[in-house]
Every structure is written in structure tokens, then in C-alpha cells.
MMTF fields as JSON, N, C-alpha, C and O atoms, coordinates in Angstrom:
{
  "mmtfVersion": "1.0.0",
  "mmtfProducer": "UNKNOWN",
  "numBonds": 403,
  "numAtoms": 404,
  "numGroups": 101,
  "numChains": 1,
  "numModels": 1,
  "chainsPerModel": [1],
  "groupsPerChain": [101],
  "chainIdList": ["A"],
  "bondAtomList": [4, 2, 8, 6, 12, 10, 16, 14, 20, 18, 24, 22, 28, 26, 32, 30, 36, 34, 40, 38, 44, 42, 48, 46, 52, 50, 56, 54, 60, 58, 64, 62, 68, 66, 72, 70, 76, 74, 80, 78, 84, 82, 88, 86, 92, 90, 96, 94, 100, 98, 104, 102, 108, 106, 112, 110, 116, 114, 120, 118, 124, 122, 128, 126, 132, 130, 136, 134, 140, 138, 144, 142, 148, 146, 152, 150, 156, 154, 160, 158, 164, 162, 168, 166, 172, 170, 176, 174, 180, 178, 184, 182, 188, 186, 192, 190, 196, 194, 200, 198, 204, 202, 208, 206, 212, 210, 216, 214, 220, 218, 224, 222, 228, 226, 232, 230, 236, 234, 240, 238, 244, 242, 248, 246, 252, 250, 256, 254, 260, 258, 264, 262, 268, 266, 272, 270, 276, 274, 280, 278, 284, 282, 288, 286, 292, 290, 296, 294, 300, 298, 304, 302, 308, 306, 312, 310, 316, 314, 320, 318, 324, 322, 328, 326, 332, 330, 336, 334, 340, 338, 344, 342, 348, 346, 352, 350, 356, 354, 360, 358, 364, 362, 368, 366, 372, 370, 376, 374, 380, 378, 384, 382, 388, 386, 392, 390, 396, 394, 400, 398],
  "bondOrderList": [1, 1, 1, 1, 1, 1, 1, 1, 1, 1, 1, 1, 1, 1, 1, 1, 1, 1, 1, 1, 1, 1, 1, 1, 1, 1, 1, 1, 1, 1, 1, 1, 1, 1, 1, 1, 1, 1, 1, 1, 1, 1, 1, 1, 1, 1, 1, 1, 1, 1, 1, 1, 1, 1, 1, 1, 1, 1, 1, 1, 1, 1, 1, 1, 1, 1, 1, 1, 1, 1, 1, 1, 1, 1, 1, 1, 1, 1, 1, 1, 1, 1, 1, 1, 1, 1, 1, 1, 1, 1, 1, 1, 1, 1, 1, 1, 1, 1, 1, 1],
  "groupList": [{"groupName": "UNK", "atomNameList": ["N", "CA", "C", "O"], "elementList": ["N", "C", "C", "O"], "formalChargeList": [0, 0, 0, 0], "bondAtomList": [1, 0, 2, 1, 3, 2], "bondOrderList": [1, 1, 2], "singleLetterCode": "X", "chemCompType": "L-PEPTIDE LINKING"}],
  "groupTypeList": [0, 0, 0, 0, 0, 0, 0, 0, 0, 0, 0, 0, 0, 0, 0, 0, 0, 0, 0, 0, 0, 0, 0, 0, 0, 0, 0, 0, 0, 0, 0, 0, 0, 0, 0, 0, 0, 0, 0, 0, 0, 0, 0, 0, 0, 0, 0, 0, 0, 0, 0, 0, 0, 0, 0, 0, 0, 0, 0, 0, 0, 0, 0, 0, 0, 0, 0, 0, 0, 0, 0, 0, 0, 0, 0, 0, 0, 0, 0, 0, 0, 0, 0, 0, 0, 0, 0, 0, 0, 0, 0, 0, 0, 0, 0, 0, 0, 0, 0, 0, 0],
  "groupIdList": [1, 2, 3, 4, 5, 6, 7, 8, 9, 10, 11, 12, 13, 14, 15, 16, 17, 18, 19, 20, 21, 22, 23, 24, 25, 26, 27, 28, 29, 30, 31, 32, 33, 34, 35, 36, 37, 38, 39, 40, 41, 42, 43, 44, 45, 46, 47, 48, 49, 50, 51, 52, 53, 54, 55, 56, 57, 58, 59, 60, 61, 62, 63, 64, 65, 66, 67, 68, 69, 70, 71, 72, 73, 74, 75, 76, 77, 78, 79, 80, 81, 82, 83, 84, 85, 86, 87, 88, 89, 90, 91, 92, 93, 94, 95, 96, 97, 98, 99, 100, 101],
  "secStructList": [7, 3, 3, 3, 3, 3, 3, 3, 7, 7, 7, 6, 6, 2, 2, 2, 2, 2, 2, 2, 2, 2, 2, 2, 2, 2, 2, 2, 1, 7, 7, 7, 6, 6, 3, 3, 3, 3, 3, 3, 3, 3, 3, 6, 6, 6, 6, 3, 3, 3, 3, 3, 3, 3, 3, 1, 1, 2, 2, 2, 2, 2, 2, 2, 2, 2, 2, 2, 2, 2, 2, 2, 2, 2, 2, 2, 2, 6, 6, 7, 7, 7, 7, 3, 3, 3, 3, 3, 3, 7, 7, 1, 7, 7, 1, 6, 6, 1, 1, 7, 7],
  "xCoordList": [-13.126, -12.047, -10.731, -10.475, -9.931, -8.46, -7.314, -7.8, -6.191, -5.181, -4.016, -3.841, -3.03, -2.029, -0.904, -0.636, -0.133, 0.958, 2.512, 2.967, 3.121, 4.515, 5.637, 5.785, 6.588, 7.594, 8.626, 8.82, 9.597, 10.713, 11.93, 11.704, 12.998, 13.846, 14.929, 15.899, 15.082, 16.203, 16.811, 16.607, 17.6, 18.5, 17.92, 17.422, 17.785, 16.987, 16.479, 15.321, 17.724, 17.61, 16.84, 16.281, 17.008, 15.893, 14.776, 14.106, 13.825, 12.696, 12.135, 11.672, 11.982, 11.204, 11.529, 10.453, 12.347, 12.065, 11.718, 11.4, 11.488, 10.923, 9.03, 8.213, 8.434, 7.439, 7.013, 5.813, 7.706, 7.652, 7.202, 6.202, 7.824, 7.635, 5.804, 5.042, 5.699, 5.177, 3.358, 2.399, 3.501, 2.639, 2.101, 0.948, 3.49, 3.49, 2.611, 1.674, 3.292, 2.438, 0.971, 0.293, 0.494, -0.588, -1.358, -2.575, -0.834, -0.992, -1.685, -2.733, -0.675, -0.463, -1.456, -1.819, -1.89, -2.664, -3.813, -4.053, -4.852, -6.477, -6.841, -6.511, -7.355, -7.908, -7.946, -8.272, -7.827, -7.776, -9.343, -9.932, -9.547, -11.152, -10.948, -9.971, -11.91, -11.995, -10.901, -10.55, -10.042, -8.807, -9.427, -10.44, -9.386, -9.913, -9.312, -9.945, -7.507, -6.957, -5.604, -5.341, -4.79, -3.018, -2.681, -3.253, -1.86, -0.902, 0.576, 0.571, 1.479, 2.552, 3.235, 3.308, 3.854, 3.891, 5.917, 6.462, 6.423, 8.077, 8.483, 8.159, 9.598, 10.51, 11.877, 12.713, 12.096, 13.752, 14.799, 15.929, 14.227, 15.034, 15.854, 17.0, 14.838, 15.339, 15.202, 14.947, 15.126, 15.071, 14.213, 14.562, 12.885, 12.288, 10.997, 10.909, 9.519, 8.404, 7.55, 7.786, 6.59, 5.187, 4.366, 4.223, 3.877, 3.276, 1.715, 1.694, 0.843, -0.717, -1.828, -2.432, -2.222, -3.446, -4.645, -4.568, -5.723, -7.019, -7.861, -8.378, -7.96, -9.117, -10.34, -10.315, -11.526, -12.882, -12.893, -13.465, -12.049, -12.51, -11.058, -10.227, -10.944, -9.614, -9.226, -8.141, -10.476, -10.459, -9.779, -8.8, -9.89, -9.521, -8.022, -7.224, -7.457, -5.499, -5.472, -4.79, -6.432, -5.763, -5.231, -4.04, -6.134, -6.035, -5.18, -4.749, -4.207, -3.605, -2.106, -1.18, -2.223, -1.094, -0.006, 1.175, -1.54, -1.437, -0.777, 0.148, -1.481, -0.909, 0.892, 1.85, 0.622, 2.38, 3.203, 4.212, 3.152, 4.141, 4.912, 5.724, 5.185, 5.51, 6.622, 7.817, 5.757, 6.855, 8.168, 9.311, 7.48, 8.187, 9.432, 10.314, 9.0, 10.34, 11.377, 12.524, 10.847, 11.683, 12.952, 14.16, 12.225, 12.613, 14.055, 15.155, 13.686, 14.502, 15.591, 16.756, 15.202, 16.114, 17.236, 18.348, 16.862, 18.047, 18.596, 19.205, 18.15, 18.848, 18.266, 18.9, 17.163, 16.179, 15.643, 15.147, 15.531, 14.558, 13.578, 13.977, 12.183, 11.104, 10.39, 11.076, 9.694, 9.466, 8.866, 8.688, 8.487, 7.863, 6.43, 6.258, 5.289, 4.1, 3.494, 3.765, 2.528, 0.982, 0.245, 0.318, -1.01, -2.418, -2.844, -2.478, -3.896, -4.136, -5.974, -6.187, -7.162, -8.151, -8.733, -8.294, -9.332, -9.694, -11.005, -11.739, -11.014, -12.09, -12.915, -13.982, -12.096, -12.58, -11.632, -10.55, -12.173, -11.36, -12.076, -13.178, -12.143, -12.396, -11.938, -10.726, -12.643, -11.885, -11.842, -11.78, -11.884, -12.046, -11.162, -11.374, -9.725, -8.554, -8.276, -7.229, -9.684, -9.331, -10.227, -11.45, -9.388, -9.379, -10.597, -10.315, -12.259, -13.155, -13.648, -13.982, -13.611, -14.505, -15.952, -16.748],
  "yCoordList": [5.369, 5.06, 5.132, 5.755, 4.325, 4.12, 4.577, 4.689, 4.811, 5.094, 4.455, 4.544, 3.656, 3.457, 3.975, 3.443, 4.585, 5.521, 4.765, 4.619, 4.365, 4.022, 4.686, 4.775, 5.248, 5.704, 5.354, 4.152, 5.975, 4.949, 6.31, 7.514, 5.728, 6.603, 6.171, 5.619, 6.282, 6.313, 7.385, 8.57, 6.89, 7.689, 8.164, 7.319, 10.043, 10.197, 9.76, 9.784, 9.329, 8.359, 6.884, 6.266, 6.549, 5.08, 5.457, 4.432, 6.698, 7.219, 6.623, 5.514, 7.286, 6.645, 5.129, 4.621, 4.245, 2.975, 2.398, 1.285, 2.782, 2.37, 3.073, 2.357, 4.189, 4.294, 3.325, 3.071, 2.917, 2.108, 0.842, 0.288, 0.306, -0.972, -0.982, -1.929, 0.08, 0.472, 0.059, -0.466, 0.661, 0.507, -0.724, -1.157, -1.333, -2.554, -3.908, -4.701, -3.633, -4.476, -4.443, -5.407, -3.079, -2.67, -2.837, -2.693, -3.147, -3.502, -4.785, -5.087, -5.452, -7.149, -8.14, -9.259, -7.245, -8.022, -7.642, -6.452, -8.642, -8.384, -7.3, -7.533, -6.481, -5.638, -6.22, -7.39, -6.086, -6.845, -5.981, -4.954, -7.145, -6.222, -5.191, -5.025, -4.307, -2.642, -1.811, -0.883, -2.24, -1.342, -0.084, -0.482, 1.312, 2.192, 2.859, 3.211, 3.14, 3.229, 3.62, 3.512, 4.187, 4.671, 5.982, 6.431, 6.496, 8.326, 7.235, 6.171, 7.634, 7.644, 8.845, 9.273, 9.71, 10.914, 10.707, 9.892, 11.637, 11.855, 13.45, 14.546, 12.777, 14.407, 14.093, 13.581, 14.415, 13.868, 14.681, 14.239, 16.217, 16.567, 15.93, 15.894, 15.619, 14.158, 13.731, 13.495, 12.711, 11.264, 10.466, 9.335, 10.885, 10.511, 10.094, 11.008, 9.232, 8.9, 8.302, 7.602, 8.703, 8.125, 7.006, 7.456, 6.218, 5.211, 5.278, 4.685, 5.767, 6.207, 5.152, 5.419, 4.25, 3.918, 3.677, 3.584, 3.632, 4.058, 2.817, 2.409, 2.441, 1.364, 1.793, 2.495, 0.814, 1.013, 1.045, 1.965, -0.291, -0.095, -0.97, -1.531, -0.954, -1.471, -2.783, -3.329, -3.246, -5.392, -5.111, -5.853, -4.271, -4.759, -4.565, -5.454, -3.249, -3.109, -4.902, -5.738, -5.089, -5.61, -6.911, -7.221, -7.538, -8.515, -8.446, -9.521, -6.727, -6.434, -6.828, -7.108, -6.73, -6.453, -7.929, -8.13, -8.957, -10.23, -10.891, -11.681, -10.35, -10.916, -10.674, -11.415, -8.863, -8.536, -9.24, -9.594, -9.698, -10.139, -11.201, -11.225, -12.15, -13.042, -12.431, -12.725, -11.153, -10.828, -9.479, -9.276, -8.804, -8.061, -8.834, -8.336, -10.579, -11.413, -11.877, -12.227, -11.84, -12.79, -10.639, -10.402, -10.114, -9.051, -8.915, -8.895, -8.834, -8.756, -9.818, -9.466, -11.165, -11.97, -11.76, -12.286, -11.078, -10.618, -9.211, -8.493, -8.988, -7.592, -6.448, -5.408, -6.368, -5.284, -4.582, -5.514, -3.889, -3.183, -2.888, -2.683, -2.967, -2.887, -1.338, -0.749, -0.686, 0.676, 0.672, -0.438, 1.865, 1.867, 2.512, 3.546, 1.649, 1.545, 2.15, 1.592, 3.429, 3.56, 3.652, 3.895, 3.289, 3.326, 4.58, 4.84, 5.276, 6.586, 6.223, 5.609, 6.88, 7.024, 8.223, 9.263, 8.469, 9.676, 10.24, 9.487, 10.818, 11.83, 13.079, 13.413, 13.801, 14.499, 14.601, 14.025, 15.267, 15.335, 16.068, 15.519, 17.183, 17.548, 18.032, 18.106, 18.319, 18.174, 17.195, 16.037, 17.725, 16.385, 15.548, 14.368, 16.019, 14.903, 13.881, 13.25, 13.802, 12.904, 11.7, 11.621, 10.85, 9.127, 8.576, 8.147, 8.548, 7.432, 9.022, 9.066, 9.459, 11.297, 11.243, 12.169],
  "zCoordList": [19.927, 19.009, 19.769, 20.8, 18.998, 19.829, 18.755, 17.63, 18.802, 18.485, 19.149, 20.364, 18.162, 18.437, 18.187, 17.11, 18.413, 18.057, 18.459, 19.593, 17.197, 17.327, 16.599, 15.38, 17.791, 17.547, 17.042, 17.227, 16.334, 15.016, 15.093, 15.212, 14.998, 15.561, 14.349, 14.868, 12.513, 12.114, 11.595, 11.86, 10.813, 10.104, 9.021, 8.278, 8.501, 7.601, 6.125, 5.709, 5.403, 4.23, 4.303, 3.397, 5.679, 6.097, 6.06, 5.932, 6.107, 6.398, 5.576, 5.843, 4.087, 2.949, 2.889, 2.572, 3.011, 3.034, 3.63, 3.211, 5.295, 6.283, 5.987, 6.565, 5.276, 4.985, 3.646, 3.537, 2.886, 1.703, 2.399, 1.943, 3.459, 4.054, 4.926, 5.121, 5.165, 6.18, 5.375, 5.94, 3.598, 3.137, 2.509, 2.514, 1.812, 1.858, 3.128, 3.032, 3.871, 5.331, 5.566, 5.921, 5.302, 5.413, 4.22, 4.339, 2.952, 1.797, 1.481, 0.91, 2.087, 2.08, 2.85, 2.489, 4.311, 5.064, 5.191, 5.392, 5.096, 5.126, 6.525, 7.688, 6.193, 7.265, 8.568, 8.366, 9.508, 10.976, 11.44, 11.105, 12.427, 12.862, 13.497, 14.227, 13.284, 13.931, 13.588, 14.317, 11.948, 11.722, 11.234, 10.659, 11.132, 10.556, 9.481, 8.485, 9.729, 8.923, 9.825, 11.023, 8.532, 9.344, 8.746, 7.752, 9.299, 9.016, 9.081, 9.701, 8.501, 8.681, 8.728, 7.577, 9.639, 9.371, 9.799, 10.544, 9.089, 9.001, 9.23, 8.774, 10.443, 10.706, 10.258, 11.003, 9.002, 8.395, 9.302, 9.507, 9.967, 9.919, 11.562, 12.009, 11.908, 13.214, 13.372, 14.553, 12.223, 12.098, 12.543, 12.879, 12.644, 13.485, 13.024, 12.204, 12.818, 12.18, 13.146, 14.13, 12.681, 13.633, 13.254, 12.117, 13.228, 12.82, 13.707, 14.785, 13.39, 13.491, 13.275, 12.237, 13.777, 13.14, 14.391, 15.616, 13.451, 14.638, 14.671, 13.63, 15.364, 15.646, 16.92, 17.932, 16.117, 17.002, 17.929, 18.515, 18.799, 19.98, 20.745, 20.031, 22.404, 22.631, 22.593, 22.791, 22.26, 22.014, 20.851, 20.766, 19.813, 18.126, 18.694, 18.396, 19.657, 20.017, 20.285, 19.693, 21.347, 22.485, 21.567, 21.537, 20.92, 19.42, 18.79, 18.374, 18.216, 17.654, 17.944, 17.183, 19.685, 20.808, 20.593, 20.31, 21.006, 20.893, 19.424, 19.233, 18.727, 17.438, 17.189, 16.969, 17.411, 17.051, 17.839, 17.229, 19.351, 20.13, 19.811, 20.736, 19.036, 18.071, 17.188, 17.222, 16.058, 15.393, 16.17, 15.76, 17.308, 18.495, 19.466, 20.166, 19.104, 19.835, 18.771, 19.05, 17.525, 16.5, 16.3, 16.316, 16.213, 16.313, 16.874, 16.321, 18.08, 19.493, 19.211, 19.026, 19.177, 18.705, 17.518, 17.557, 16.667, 15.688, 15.86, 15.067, 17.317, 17.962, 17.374, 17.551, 16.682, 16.44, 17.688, 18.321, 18.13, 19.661, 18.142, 16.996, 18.691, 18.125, 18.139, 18.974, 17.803, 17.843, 19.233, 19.734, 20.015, 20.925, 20.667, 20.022, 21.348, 20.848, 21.991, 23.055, 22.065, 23.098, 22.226, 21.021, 23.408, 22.828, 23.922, 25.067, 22.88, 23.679, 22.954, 21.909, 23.984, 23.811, 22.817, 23.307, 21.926, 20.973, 22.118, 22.759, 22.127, 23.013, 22.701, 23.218, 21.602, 21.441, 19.386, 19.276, 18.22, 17.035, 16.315, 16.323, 15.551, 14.479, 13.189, 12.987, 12.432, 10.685, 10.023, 10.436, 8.456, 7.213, 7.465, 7.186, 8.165, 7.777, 8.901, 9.045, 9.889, 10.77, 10.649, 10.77, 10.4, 10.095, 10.969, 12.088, 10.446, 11.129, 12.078, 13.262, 11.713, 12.334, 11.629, 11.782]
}
């Protein structure tokens, strides 16, 4: 299993609308292959949110990578910098609350 982890850096009142959006998107679009699921997790008190989701294997990122780069330029183009994204390998996880365990 894979994990993608993107970092988001606003202002604390943007938090919840930037998680509102967050569910929405994920809402809206048909499952992508090997998606498992997402955390959105928030530090108001510095402004700061994680964007979590786990996939099977690194073809389903690499698919993923490909797809976003499109909306990562239209981005850029209206002077957005885009969150910053790694992919990290799961290796080892335990407990109920971990996503595809």
C-alpha cells in the first residue's frame, strides 16, 4: 500500500473550507483505481492540513500523478503554487483506524 501525503499551508478560518472542498472532490469523482480512501487531518493552530489518501499499489499514484498535472498547471497559471505532494510506502500499520489494514 501507498500513501500520498499533501501539505496545505493556510490561514486558519480557510481550514474548514478548504476541508469542505476537499470532500466535495472526493465526493464528486468516481473512485479512481486502487483508491482506498482519505484523512484530512487540521492544525488551526498553524494553519496548517494534511491531505492523506492510500492507494494499492504505486501504478494507481503514478495514474493519479499523471492525471493531476493538468489541473497542478492551470493552477500555477492563475498564480496558485499547488500543495506539496509525497508518496511514502506503508510497511508496517496497526489499529482499527488505519485505512485498508
Amino acid at each position: 500500500m501507498f500513501v500520498r501525503v499533501q501539505t496545505f499551508h493556510q490561514p486558519a478560518e480557510e481550514l474548514d473550507k478548504l476541508g469542505a472542498l476537499v470532500r466535495e472532490q472526493f465526493a464528486a469523482q468516481a473512485e479512481p483505481p486502487g483508491f482506498k480512501g482519505f484523512q484530512f487531518l487540521v492544525d488551526r493552530e498553524n494553519g496548517k492540513a494534511l491531505l492523506v489518501s492510500y492507494w494499492e499499489t504505486e501504478e494507481d499514484l503514478v495514474r493519479l500523478e499523471a492525471t493531476n498535472a493538468a489541473m497542478r498547471e492551470r493552477a500555477r497559471e492563475r498564480g496558485v503554487e499547488p500543495p506539496v505532494a509525497e508518496v511514502f510506502e506503508v510497511t508496517a500499520a496497526a489499529g482499527s483506524a488505519f485505512v485498508g489494514g
